[in-house]
Wavefront OBJ file of the C-alpha trace (Angstrom):
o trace
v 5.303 55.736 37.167
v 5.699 58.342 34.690
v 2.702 57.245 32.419
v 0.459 57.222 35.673
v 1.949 61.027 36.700
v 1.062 62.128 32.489
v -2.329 60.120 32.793
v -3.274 62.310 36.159
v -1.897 65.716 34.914
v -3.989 65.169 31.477
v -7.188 64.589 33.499
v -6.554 67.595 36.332
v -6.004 69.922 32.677
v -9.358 68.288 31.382
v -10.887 69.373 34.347
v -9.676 72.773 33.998
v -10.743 73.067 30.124
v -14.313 74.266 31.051
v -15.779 77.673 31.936
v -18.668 77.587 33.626
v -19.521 76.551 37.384
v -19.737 72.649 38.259
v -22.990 71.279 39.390
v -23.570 70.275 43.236
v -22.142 67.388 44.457
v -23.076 68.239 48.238
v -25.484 66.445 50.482
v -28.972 66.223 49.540
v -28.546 67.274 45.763
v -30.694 64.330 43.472
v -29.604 63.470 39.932
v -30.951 61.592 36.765
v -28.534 60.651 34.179
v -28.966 58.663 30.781
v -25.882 56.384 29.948
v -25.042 53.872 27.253
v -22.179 52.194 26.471
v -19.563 49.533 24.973
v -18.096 45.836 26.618
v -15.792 43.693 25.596
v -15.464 40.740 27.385
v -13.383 37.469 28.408
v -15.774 34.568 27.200
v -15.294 33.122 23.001
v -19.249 33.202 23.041
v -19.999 37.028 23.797
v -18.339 39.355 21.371
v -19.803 42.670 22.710
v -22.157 44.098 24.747
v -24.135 47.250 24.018
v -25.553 49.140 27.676
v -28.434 51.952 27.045
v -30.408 53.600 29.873
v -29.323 55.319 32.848
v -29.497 55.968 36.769
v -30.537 58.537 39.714
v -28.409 59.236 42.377
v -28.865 61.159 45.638
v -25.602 62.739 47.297
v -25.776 61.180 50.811
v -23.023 63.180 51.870
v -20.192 65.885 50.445
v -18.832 63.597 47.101
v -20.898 60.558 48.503
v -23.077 59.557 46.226
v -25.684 56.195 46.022
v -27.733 55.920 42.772
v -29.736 52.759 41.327
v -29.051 52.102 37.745
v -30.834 50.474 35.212
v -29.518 49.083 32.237
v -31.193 47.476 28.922
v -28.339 44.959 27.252
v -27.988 44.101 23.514
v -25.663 40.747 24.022
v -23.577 39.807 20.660
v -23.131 35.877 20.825
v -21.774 33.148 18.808
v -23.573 29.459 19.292
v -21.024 27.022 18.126
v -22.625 23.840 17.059
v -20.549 20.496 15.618
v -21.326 19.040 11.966
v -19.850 16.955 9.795
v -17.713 19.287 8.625
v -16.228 20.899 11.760
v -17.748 23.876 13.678
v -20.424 25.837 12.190
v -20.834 29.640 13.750
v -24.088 31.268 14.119
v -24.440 35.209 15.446
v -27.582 35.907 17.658
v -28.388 39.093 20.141
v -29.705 38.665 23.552
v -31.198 41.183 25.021
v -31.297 41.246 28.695
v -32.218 44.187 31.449
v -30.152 44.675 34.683
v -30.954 47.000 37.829
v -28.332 47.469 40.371
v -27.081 50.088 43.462
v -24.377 51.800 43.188
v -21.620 54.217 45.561
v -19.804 56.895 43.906
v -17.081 58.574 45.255
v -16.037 62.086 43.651
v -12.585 62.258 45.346
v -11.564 65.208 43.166
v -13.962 68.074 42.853
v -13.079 71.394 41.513
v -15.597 74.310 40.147
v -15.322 72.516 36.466
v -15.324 68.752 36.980
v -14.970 65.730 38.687
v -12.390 62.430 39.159
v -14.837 59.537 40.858
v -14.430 55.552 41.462
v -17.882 53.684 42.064
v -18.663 50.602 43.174
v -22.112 48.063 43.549
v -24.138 45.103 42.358
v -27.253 43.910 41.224
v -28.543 41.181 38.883
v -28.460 40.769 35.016
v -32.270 39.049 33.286
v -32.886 37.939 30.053
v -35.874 36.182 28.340
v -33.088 34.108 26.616
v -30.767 31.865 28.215
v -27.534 33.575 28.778
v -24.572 32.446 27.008
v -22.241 32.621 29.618
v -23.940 30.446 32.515
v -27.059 29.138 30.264
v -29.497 30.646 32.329
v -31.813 33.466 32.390
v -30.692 35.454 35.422
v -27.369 36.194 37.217
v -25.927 38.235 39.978
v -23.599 40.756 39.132
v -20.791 43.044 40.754
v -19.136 45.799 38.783
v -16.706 48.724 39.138
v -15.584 52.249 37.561
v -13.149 55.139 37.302
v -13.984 57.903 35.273
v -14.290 61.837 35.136
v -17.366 64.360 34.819
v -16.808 68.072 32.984
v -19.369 71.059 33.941
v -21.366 71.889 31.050
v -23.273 74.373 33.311
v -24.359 74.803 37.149
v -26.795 71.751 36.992
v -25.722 69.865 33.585
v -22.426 67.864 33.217
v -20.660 65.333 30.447
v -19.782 62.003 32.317
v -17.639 59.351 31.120
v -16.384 56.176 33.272
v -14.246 53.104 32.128
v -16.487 49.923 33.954
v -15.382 46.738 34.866
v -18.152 44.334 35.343
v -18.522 40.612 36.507
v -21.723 38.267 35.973
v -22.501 35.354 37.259
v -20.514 33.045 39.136
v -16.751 33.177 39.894
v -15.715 30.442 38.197
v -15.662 29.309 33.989
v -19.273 29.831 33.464
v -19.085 33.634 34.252
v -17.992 36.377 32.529
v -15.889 39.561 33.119
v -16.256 42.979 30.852
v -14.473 45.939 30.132
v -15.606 48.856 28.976
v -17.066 52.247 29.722
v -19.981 54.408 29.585
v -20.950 58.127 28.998
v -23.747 60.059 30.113
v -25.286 63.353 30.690
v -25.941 64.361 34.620
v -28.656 66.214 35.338
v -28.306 68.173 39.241
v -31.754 69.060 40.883
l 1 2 3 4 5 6 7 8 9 10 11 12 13 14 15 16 17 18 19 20 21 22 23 24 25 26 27 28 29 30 31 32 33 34 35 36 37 38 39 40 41 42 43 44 45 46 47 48 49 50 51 52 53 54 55 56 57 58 59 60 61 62 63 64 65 66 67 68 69 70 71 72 73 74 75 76 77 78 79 80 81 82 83 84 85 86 87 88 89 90 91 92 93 94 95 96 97 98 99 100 101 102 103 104 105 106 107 108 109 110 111 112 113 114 115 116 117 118 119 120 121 122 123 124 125 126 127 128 129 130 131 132 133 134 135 136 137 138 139 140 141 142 143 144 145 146 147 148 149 150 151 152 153 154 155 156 157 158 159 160 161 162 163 164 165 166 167 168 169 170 171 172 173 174 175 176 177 178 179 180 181 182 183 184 185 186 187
């Protein structure tokens, strides 16, 4: 309990660091914002996964927000193959695209920053078969948690831990963790 009170306190002082006027998060306000990021995951075959692109978002109401994201994927794999010998290891990158909706909620807004959760789904496609259900397409459901610090009225510095799912619910799907960091531009 006292970690999560420390944890909450350090993020309400981060949002008080800047000094300059948040952008609009009211209805009607439209945003573009480039991301990337960094995924561990839960399957011995995928050792990371780099994210690069970004998203645009429309504020459907005060702190309600629904954006479509799209994502290019640099997959880090390991194909195990049997020999004589025992297990040979070979390293290989997939690269797959994904484009999914998703709702953000920005349940703490002050004049210098946000807190937010998000939530949505879309599908994962690669011209490779993907090592975790050895196909070329999957579903996918993901959520995050993360914070957003004015860098001016329109402009802001985002960052969000992401937990992501793809595929099916069961051994051939895979579960990351990770987060993402982008730069939010208000029109």
């Amino acid at each position: 309990m006292k970690r999560r009170v420390m944890i909450l306190a350090a993020c309400v002082l981060l949002l008080g660091a800047g000094a300059v006027p948040a952008q609009e998060y009211t209805k009607g306000t439209t945003y573009l914002e480039p991301r990337g990021g960094v995924y561990g995951t839960t399957n011995p075959n995928v050792n990371t996964i780099g994210t690069y692109g970004g998203a645009a978002g429309y504020y459907v109401m005060d702190g309600v927000a629904v954006e479509a994201e799209g994502l290019g994927y640099a997959v880090d794999q390991q194909k195990k193959t049997r020999t004589v010998l025992g297990e040979a290891t070979q390293s290989e990158t997939t690269n797959a695209v994904s484009v999914a909706g998703m709702a953000r909620w920005n349940f703490l807004r002050t004049h210098k920053g946000t807190l937010f959760v998000g939530a949505g789904g879309g599908g994962v496609f690669s011209d490779k078969k993907l090592p975790y259900n050895g196909e070329t397409g999957s579903g996918m459901g993901q959520a995050d948690l993360g914070a957003s610090v004015a860098l001016g009225k329109n402009v802001s510095l985002k960052a969000a831990g992401r937990f992501q799912h793809m595929g099916s619910f069961s051994d051939s799907g895979l579960d990351s963790l990770g987060g993402n960091v982008g730069l939010k531009i208000s029109f």
